[in-house]
N, C-alpha and C positions, 0 to 999 in steps of 0.2 A: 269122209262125207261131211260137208259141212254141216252143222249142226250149230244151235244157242247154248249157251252154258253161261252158269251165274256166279261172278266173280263176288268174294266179300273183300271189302276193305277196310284200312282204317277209320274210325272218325274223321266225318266232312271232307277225304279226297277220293270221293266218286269220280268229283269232274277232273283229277288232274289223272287218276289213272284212266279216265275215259281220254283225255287230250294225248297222254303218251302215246296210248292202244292205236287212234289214230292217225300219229306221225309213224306207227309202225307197218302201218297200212291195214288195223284191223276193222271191222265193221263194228260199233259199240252203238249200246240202246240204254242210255241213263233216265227213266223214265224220271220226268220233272212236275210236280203240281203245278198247275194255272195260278196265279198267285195276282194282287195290285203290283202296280209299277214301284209301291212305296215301300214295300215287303219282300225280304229278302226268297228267292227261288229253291222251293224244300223239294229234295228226293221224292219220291216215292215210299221206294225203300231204303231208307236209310240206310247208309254202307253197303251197299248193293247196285251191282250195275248186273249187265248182258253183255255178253260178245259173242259175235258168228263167226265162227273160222272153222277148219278141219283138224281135229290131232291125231290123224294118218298122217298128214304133211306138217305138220307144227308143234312140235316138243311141249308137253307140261312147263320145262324149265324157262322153255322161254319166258314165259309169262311168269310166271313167279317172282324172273328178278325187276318187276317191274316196280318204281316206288311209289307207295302209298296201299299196295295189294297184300291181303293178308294171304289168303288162298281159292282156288277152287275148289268149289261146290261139290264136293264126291260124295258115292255111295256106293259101299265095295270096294273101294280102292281106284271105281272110274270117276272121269269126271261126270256127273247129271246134267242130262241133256232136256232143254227146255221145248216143249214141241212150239215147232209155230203157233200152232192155234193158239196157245197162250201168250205167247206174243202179240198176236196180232187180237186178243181181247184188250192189253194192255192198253194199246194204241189207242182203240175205238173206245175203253170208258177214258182216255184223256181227255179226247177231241171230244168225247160228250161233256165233258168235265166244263173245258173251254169255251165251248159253245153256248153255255150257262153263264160263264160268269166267272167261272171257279167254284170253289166249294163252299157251302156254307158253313160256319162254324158255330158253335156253342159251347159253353162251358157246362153244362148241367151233367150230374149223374146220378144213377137210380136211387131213387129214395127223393131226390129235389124235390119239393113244391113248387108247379110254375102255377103261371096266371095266363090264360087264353086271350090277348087281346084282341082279335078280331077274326070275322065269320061267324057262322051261327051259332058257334059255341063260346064267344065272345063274353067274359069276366066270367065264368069256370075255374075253380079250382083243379089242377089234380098234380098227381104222382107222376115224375118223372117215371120212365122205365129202360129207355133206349133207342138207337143203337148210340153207343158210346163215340164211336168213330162219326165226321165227315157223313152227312146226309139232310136230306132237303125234310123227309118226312122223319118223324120221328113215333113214337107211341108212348101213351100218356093214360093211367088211370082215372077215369073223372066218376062221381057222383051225380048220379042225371033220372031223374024220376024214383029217386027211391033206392035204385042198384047202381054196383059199381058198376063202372063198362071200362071194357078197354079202346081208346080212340088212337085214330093216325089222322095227326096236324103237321100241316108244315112248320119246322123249327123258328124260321122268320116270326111266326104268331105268338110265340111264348117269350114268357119274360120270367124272373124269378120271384117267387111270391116273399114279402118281406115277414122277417120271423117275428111274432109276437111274443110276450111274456104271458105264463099261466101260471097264474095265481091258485093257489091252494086254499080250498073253503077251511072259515075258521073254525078250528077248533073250540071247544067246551072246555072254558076255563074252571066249572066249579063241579061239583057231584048237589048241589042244591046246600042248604044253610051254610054256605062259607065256607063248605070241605073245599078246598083245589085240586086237583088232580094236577097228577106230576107226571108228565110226556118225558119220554127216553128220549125227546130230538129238541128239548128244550120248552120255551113258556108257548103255549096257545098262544095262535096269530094266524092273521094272513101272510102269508110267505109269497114271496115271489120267486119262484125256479129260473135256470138257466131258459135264453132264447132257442123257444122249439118251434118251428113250421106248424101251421094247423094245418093236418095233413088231407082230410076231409072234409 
């Protein structure tokens, strides 16, 4: 019965065992990001394609010695069979993907301090929180009336909040008539610590 199964392979030859697969006349599904014209075309899955074929009529070995193919995908000793319907989700968040634009990116992770620049929450601080991966909305911890909240902005609106220096209140250099007091981390001062986010 025909059936999808998920080939792994080496690093970066998706597409050449996807090109062999189909001079061999197989049906292959190398899902690809929407990307600029300027930017090189990334997988999906990285090392990972699909192929549709039958193995009642088409030997494990065959494909095996194909080059750049590590193995198929088993569990039990069979090969793992992909339903369509996840297939064919694939497809459809692509073409959504595309139909966008591509995917947004950012580099921010939890813990970040961004800055809101525009909409109504517009110069806001907050706390990065996620999702890590490739999305348009993101969620963000802000201070807003008092309470923390949690908010969903689109990533497009944040930017990264630049780290300020915190200075540490002076210490007491004397006990009163002249005595000095002597600190374990050296003479009383203003200290300037490492660059930290002001997080709230």
């Amino acid at each position: 019965m025909l059936s999808w199964y998920v080939l792994h392979t080496k690093p970066h030859a998706e597409s050449l065992v996807a090109r062999v697969l189909v001079a061999r006349g197989f049906e292959t599904f190398l899902p690809l990001l929407p990307t600029p014209l300027a930017e090189p075309i990334q997988p999906l899955f990285p090392a990972y394609l699909f192929v549709h074929c039958d193995f009642e009529l088409v030997s494990v070995e065959r494909l095996l010695w194909i080059p750049g193919l590590r193995r198929i995908i088993a569990f039990g000793g069979r090969p793992a069979v992909v339903p369509e319907t996840a297939i064919a989700l694939i497809r459809s968040q692509l073409a959504q993907i595309e139909a966008q634009g591509g995917l947004p990116s950012h580099n921010f992770k939890p813990g970040d301090t961004v800055i809101i620049d525009e909409g109504p929450l517009a110069g806001l601080r907050g706390i990065f929180q996620g999702p890590l991966g490739p999305a348009e909305r993101v969620h963000i911890l802000i201070r807003f009336l008092g309470q923390v909240n949690r908010a969903e902005v689109p990533v497009s609106v944040l930017r990264a909040a630049p780290a300020e220096p915190v200075r540490l209140p002076r210490q007491r250099g004397t006990r009163g008539h002249g005595r000095r007091i002597r600190y374990q981390d050296g003479e009383p001062g203003e200290e300037e610590v490492a660059r930290v986010p002001d997080l709230l």
